[in-house]
Residue frames as a rotation matrix with the C-alpha (Angstrom) as fourth column:
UNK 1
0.559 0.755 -0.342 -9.54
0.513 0.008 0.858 -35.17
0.651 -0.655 -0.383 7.20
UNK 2
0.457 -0.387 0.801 -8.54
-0.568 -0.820 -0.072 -33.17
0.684 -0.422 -0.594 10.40
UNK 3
-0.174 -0.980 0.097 -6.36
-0.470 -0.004 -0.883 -33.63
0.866 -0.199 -0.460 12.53
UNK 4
-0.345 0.421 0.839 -8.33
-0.879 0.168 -0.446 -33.59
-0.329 -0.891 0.313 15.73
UNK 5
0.626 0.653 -0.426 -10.46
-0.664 0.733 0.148 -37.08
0.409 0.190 0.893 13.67
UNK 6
0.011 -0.769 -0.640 -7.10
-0.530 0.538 -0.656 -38.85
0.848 0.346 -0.401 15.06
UNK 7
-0.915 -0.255 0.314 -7.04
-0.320 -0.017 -0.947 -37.69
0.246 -0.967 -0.066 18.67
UNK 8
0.025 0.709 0.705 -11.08
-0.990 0.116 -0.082 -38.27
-0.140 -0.696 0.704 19.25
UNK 9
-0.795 0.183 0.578 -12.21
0.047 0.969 -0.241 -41.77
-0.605 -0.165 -0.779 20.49
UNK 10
-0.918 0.396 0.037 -14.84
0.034 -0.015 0.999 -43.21
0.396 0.918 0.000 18.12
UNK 11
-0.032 0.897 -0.441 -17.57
0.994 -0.017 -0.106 -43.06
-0.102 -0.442 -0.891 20.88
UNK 12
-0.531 -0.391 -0.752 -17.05
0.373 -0.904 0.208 -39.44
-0.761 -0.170 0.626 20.14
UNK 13
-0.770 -0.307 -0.559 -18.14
-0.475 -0.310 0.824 -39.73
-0.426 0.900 0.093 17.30
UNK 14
-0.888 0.417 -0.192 -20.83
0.338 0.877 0.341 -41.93
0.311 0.238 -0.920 17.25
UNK 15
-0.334 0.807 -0.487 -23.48
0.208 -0.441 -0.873 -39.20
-0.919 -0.393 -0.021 18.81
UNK 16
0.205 0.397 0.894 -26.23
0.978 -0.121 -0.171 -39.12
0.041 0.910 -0.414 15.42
UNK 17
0.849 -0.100 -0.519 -25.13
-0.078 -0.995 0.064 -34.77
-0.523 -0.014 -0.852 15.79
UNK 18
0.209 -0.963 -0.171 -21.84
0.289 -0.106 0.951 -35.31
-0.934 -0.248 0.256 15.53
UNK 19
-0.724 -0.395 0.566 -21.92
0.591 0.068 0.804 -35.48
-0.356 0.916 0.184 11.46
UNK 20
0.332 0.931 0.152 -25.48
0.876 -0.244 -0.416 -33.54
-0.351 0.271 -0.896 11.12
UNK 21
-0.868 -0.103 0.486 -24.82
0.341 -0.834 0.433 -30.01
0.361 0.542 0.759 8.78
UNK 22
-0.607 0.373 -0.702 -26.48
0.347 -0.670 -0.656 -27.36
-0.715 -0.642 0.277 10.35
UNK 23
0.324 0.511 0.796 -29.20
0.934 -0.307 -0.183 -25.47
0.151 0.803 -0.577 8.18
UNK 24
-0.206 -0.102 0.973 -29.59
0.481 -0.877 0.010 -22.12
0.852 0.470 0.230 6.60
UNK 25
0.561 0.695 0.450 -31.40
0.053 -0.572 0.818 -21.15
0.826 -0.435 -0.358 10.04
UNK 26
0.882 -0.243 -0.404 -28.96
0.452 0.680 0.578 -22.69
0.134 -0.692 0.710 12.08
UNK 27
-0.051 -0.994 0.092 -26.35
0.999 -0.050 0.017 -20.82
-0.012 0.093 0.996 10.73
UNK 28
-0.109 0.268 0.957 -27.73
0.365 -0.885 0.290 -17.99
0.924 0.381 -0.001 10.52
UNK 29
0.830 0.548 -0.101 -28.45
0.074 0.072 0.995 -18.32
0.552 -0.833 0.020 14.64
UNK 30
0.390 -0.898 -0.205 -24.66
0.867 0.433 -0.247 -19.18
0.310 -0.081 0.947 14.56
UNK 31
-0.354 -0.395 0.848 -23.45
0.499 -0.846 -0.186 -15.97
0.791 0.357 0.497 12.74
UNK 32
0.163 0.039 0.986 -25.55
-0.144 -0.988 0.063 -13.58
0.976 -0.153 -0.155 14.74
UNK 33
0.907 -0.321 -0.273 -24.18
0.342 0.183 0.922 -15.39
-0.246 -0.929 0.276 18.39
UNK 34
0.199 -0.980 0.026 -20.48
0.976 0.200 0.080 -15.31
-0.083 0.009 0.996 17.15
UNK 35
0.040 -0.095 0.995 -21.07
0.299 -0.949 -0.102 -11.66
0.954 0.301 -0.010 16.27
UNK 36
0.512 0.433 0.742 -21.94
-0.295 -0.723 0.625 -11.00
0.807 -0.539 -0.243 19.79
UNK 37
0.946 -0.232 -0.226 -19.60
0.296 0.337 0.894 -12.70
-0.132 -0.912 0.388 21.38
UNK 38
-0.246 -0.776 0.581 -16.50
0.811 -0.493 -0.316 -11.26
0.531 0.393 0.750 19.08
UNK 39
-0.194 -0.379 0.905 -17.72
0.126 -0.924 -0.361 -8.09
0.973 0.044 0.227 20.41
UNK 40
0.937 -0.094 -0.336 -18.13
0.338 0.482 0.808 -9.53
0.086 -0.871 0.484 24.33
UNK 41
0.495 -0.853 -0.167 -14.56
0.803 0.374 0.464 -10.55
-0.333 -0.364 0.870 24.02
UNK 42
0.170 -0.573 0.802 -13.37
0.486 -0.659 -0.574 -6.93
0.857 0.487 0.166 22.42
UNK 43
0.465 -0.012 0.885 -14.98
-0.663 -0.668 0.339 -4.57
0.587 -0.744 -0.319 25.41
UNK 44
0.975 -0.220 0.009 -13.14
0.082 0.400 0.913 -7.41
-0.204 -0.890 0.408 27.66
UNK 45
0.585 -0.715 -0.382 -10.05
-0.708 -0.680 0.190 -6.90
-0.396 0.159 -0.904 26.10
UNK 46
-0.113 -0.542 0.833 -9.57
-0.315 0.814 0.488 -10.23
-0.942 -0.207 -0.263 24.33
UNK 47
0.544 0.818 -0.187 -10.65
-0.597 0.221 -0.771 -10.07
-0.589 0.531 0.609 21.05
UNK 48
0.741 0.190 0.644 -10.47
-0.071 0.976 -0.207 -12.57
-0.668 0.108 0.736 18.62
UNK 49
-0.446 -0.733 -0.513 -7.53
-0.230 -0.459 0.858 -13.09
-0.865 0.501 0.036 16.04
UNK 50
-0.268 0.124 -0.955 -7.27
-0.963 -0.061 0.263 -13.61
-0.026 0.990 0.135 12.44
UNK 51
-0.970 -0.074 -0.234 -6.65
-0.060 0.996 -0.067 -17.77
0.238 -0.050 -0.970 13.10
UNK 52
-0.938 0.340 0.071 -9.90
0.088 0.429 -0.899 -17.76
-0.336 -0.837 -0.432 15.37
UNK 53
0.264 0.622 -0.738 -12.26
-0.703 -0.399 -0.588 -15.83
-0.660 0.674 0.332 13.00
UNK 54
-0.317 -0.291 -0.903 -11.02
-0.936 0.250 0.248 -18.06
0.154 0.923 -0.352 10.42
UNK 55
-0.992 0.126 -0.021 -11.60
0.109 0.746 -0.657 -21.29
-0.067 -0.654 -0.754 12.57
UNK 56
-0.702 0.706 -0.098 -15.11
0.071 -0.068 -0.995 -19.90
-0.709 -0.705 -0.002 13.01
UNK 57
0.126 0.390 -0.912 -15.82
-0.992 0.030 -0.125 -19.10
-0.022 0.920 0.390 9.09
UNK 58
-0.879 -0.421 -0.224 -14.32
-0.458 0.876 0.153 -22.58
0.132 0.237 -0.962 8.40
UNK 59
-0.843 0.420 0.338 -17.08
-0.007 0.618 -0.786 -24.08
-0.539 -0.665 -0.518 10.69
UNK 60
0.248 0.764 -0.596 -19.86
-0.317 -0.517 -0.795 -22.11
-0.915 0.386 0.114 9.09
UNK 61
-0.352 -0.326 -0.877 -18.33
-0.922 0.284 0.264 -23.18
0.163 0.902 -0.401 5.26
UNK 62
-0.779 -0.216 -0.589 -18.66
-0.345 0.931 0.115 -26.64
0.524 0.293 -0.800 6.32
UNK 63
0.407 0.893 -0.190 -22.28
-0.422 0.368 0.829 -26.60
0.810 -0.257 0.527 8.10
UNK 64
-0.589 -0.211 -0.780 -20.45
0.437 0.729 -0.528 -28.50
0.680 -0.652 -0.337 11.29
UNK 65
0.568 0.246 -0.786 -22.57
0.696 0.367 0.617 -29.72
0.440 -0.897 0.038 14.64
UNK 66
0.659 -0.479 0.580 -21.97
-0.635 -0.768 0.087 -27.60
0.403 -0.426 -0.810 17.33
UNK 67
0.906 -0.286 0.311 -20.64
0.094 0.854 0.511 -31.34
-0.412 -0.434 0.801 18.42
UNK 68
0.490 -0.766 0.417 -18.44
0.850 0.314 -0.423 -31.67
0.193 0.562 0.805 16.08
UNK 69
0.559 -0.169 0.811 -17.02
0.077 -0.964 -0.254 -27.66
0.825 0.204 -0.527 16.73
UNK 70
0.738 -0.097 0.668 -16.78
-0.675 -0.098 0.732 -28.36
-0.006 -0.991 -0.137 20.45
UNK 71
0.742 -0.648 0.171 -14.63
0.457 0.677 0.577 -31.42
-0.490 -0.350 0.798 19.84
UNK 72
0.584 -0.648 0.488 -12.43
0.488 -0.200 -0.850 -29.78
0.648 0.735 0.199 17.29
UNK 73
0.504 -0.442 0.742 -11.75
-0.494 -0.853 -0.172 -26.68
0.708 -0.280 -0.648 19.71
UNK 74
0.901 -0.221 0.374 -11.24
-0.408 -0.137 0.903 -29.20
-0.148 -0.966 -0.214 22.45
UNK 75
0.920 -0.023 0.390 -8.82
0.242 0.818 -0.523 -30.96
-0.307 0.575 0.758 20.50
UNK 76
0.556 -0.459 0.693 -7.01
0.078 -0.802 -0.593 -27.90
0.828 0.383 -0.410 19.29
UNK 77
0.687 0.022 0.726 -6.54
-0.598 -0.551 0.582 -27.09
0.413 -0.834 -0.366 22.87
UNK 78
0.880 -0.256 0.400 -5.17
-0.107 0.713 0.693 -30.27
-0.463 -0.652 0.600 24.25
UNK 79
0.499 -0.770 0.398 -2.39
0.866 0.430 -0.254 -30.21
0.024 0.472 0.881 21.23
UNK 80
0.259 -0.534 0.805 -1.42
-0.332 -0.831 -0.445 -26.65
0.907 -0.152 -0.393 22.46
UNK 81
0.809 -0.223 0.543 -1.38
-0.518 0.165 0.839 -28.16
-0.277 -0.961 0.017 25.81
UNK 82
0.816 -0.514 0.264 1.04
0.352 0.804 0.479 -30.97
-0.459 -0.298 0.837 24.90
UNK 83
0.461 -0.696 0.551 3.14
0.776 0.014 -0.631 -28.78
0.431 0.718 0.546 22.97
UNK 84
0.384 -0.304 0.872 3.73
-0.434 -0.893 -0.120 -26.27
0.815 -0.332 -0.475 25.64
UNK 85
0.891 -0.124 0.437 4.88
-0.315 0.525 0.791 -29.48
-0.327 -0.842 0.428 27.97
UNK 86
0.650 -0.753 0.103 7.72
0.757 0.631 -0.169 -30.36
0.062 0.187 0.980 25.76
């Protein structure tokens, strides 16, 4: 399992989304947002890397909740945060 399953609290986890697998439509709704926001964040000058695009295929491979996405990223985040405090 991931990492982040360590850091969330289990009320996190307990929303009936959290574990739901997106459908074929769903993902497909996914794909053509993430497209437009990859190219958002180019003309702003920020575009995505290799890691982040991966991160985002990952999601899409595994059907995850946008729940479950949102906690991952925040997750992610908070263990760059504590590792840029030490």
């Amino acid at each position: 399992m991931f990492q982040y399953n360590k850091l969330m609290s289990d009320d996190d986890k307990k929303t009936p989304e959290f574990d739901r697998l997106l459908t074929d439509e769903e993902l497909a709704l996914v794909a053509k947002r993430r497209i437009k926001g990859m190219h958002l964040q180019e003309i702003e000058g920020n575009p995505l890397d290799a890691e982040d695009i991966a991160m985002f295929e990952m999601f899409d491979k595994n059907r995850w909740s946008h729940e479950k996405r949102i906690a991952y990223i925040t997750e992610q985040a908070k263990i760059a945060r504590d590792a840029q405090k030490k």
